[in-house]
N, C-alpha and C positions, 0 to 999 in steps of 0.2 A: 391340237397337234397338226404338226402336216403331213398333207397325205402323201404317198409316194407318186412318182410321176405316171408311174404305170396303172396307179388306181385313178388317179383323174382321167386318162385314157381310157379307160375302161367304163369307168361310169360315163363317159361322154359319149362313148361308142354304143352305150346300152338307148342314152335318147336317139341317138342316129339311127340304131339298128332296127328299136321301137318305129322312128316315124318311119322308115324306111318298109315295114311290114303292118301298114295300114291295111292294107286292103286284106288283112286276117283280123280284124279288130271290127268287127262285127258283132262278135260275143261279149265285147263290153258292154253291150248297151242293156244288159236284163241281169237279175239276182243279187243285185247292190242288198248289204245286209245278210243274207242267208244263209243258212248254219252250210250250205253245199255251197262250193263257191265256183259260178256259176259266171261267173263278173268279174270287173280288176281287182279281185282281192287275191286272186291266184298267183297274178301277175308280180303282183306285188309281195305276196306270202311266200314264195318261192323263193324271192332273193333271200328275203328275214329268214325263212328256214333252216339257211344252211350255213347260218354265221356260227361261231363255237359258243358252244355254254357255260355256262361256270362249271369249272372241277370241283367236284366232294372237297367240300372244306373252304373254300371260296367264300367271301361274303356278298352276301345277298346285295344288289346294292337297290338303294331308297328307290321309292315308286315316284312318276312323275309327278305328281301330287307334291312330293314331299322335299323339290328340289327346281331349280329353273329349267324352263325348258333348253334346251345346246339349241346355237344357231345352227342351221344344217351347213356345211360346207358344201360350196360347188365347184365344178369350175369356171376359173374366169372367163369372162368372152372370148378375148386372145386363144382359148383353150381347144374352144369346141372344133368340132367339126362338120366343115361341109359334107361330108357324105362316107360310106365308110370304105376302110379299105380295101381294097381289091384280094386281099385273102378274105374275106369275108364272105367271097362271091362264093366258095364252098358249103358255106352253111346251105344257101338257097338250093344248092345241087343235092347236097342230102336230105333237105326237106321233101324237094320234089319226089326224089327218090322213095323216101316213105311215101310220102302220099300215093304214090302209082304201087308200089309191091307191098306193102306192109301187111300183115295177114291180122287183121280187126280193125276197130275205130282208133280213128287218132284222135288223143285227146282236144277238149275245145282249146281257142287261142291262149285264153290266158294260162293256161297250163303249157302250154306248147313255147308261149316266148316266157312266161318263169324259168322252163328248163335252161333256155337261149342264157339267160342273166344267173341262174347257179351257177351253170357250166363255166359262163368267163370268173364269176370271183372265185370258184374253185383254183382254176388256174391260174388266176391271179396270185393267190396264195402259193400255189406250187412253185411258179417260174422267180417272184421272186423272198420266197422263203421267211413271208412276214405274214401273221395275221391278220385278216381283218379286227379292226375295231369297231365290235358292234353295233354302238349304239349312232356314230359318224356315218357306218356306210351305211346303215337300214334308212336314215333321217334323206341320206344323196340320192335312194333307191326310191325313196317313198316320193321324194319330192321330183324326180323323173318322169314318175307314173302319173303324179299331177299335171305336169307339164304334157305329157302325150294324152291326156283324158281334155284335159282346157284347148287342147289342137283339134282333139277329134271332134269334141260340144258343141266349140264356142265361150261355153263356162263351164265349173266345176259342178257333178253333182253334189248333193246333201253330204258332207264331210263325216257326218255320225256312222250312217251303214258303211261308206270308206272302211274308218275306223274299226268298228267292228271286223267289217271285212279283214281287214290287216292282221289283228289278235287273232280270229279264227283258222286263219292261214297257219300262224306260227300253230297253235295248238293242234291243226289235223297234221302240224310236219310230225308231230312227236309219236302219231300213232297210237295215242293212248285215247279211248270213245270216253273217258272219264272227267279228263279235263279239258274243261270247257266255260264258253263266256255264255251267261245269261243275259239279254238285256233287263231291264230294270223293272218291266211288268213282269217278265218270266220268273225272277228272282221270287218275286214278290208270293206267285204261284208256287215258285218250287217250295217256300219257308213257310205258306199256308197249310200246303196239302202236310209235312210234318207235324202240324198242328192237331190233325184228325179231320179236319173239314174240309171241305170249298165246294165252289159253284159250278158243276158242267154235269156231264152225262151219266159216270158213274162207273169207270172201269178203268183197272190199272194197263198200259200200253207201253208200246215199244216200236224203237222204228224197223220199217218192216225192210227186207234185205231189198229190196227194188224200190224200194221208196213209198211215202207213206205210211199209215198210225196200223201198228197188228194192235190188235188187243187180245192181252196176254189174258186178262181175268176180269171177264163182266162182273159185277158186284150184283146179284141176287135181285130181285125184285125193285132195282134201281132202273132210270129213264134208260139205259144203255141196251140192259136185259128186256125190260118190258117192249121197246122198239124191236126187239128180233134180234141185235147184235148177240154174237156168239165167241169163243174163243179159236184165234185163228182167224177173223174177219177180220181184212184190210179197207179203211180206210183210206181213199186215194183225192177226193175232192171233199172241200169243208165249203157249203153253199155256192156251188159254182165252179169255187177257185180249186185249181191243181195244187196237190200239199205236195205232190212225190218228188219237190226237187227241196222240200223246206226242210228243214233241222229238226229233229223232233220236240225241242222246245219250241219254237216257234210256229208248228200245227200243231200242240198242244194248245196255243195263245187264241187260236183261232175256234179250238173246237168246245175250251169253258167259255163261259158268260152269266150273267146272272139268272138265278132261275128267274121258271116264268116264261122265260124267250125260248123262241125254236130255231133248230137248223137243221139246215137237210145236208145226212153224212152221204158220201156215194161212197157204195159201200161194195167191194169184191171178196164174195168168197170162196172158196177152196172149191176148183171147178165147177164154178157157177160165172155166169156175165156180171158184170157192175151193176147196181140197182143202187137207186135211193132211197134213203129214208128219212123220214122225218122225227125228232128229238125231242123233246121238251124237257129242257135243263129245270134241275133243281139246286137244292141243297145237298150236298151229299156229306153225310156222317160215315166218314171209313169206318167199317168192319172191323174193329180193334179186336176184340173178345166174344167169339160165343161160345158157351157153355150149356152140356145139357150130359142127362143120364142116359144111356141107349140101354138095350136090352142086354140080360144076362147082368146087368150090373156093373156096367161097364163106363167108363168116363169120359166123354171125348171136350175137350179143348182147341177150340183154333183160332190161332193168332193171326191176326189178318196183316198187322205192321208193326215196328219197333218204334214207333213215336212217342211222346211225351206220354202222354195219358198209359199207354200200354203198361207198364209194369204194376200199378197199382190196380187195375181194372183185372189182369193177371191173377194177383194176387187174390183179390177179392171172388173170383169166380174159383180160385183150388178150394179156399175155404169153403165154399157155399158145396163144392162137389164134394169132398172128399168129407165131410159130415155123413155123406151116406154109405161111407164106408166101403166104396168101389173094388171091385177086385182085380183090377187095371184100368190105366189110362192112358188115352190117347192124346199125342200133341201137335196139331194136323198146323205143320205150318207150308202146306200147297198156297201158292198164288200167291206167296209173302215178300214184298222186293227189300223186303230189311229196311236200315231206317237209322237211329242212333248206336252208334258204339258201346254209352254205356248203361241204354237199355238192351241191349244185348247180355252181357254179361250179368246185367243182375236179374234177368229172367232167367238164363242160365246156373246161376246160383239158385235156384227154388228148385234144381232138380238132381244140380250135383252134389257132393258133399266137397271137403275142404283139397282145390288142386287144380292146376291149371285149366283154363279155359281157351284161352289163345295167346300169340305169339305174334307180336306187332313189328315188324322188320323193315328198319329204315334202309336209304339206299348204301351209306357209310355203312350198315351191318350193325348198326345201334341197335337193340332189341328192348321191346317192352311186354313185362308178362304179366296178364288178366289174370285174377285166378279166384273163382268160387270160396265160400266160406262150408261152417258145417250149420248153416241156420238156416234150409232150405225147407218151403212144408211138402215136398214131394221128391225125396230122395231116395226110398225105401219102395214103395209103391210100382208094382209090375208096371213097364213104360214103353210104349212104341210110339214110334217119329212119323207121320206121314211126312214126304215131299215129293218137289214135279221140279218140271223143267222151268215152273218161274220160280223156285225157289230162290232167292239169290243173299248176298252179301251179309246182313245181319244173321239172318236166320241161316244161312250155312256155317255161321260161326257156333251158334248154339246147335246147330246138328250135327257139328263136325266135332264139339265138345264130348258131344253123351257119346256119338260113336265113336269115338279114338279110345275114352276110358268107359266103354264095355259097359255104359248103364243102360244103355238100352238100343234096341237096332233102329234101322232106319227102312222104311219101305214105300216105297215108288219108281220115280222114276228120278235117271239123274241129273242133280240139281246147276242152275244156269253158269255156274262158276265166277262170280263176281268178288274179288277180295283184295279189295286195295281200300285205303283211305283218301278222303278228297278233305281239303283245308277249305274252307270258305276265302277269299279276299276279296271285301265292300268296297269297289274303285268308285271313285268319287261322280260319277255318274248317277248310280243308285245300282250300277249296271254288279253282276257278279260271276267273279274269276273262283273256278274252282277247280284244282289244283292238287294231283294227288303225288302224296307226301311217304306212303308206307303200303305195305302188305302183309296181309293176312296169313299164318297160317295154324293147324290146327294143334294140339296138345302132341300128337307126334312128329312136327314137322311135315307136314303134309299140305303142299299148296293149293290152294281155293283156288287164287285167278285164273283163269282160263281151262282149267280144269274140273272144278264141281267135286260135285262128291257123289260115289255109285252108290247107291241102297244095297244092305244087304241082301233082301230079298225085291227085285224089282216086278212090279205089277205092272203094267202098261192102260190105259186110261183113254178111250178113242170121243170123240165127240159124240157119237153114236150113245155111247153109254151115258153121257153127260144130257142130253137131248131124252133119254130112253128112263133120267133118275138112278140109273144104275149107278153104285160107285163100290169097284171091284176090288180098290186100294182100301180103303175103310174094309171093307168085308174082310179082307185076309188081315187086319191088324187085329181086327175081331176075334178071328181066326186063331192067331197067332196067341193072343193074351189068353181065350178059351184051352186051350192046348196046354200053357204055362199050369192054369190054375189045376188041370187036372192029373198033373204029376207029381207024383208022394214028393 
């Protein structure tokens, strides 16, 4: 198609304007690749940000893969310009302007001239009254920011981290920490650790709000725990190198490796100075199911993840507990970050009887509903829920189940609130887009994302007690079932 004359202007004026503010293009030269964009991906992500998206009901249209690539359109020589307009000179006066009074940090460059190139297609659009067409100007945008990177080098960096860089962009415009590009070893990790296994330290994590690895849940008598690492310790260097500007998949990539090998984490915790430590990766078998009889005759259960193996490993530990004839059980799913959709629900079903489980809510308002049978071996049996603050996404589906239909309470603390669905899409890379497509909510319409779910009895849980063997959440469920059992 042809472009309008005022977008050739525009996009000619974005290379002028670019070379024209070299001397802020300093921050190009670091975090090529990084889940933080830190480099020209911002630069570049910024224009792609703000293009429209398809309307509900739109068709999807074929991934590049699946079609030729568009030659990009530019403008012709005749086009360009020597240098930019003289209303232009304004922009420089309000930059200045920030920089001298602005009250905090101004963002780095590529953030700063992104704004520069939304702002004009914004108005571009406004003045005159046409949309962009996406897939044309991101190609004129992208291929700009080549041309002002091959000015500033000499030649182009490695095109791949670009790449990534660009998708990463589009995905932090959307706001949503769900969807997200893997590269092709991350992938590989993220569809391992579903499995039940892999190779690293031995603790479930999360990126920490400053940057860098928290770790949410040392795994027991794994290399993670044996080193000293605790919950609530910050990771911030992985052998050396600074992670706090990396993506959490990508210091993940850095922190597994084959067992056998060691690394030194630097490690910050909770008003303490940074300290290192040293690792020795293993094998590590996630914590699917352990099962045991506690005092009074009590049953405790805890599900460590909704992975493949879990539901029959489940299954097979009620039987082995509930042979002895328990006069409650516990189903402690603390430290749990969920896992599959439809091991959810059929764990869920071993405790409800026949009726809703959740409520899957597309963005058109499609709804899809989960729902329990009457074939469960623990539907009858006095029942309390442990959770915490990692509870999240699968497992607040099955706690949000039992507590909406009154089979059993919940007690802790409240849970992370994660309930949306993410689609896998394998890009021909090996690399993987993942993508979320629905949300969660509970038997009574009750939303999970971003809001969790409050126990009805909340215990609170300090490191101290954790450190001390004390666990104050267990004792009141104890508590709580003891109390049940001795009422006519």
């Amino acid at each position: 198609m042809n472009r309008p004359s005022y977008l050739n202007y525009l996009l000619t004026a974005f290379v002028a304007l670019t070379m024209g503010a070299m001397a802020f293009l300093a921050g190009f030269g670091a975090g090529f690749g990084t889940g933080r964009l830190t480099a020209p991906e911002r630069a570049a992500a910024a224009a792609v940000s703000v293009l429209p998206s398809p309307e509900a009901g739109e068709p999807v249209e074929p991934t590049r893969a699946a079609r030729p690539t568009p030659t990009p359109t530019v403008p012709a020589p005749e086009a360009q310009l020597d240098e930019l307009p003289e209303e232009f000179d304004l922009v420089w006066e309000a930059w200045r302007a920030l920089e001298e009074d602005f009250y905090g940090d101004l963002p780095e460059t590529p953030e700063m001239v992104g704004g520069l190139v939304a702002g004009m297609l914004r108005a571009a659009q406004r003045e005159t009254d046409e949309a962009l067409e996406r897939e044309e100007t991101a190609n004129a945008v992208m291929l700009a920011v080549l041309r002002v990177l091959e000015e500033r080098y000499g030649e182009l960096p490695d095109p791949k981290p670009l790449t990534y860089g660009a998708i990463n962009g589009v995905t932090e415009a959307l706001n949503d920490p769900y969807t997200e590009l893997m590269d092709a070893e991350t992938a590989a990790f993220f569809n391992e650790s579903l499995e039940g296994s892999f190779e690293g330290i031995g603790a479930r994590v999360d990126l920490a709000k400053d940057g860098g690895v928290l770790i949410v849940e040392p795994f027991e008598g794994q290399p993670a725990w044996n080193a000293g690492l605790r919950r609530n310790d910050v990771i911030i260097a992985v052998d050396g190198r600074d992670i706090t500007n990396l993506s959490l998949r990508e210091a993940i990539s850095l922190i597994r490796g084959p067992k056998g090998t060691r690394v030194v984490l630097t490690v910050r915790s909770p008003g303490q100075e940074p300290r290192d430590v040293e690792v020795v990766r293993a094998r590590i078998v996630i914590p699917v199911v352990t099962a045991r009889m506690l005092d009074n005759n009590i049953a405790y259960l805890k599900l460590g993840e909704f992975s493949g193996p879990a539901t029959d490993q489940l299954r097979k530990a009620l039987d082995q507990l509930l042979a002895n004839r328990p006069v409650g059980l516990i189903l402690d799913l603390r430290g749990n970050p969920g896992g599959y959709l439809r091991t959810a629900v059929d764990i869920a079903d071993e405790f409800l009887p026949e009726g809703t489980v959740l409520i899957e809510r597309f963005k058109d308002g499609e709804e899809q509903v989960y729902a329990s049978t009457d074939r469960g071996r623990a539907e009858e049996i006095p029942l309390v829920v442990l959770v915490n603050e990692a509870s999240a996404s699968a497992s607040e589906i099955v706690a949000g189940a039992i507590q909406d239909r009154q089979r059993a309470i919940l007690i802790g603390a409240q849970t992370f609130g994660k309930g949306s669905v993410q689609v896998p899409h394998n890009l021909s890379d090996g690399s993987l887009l993942r993508v979320t497509t629905a949300r969660w909510f509970t038997p009574n319409d009750r939303q999970i994302n971003g809001e969790g779910l409050l126990p009805d009895i909340v215990v609170p849980m300090s490191d101290e007690d954790i450190e001390a063997g004390r666990d104050p959440q267990l004792d009141r469920a104890v508590e709580y079932l003891l109390n049940l059992k001795s009422k006519p």
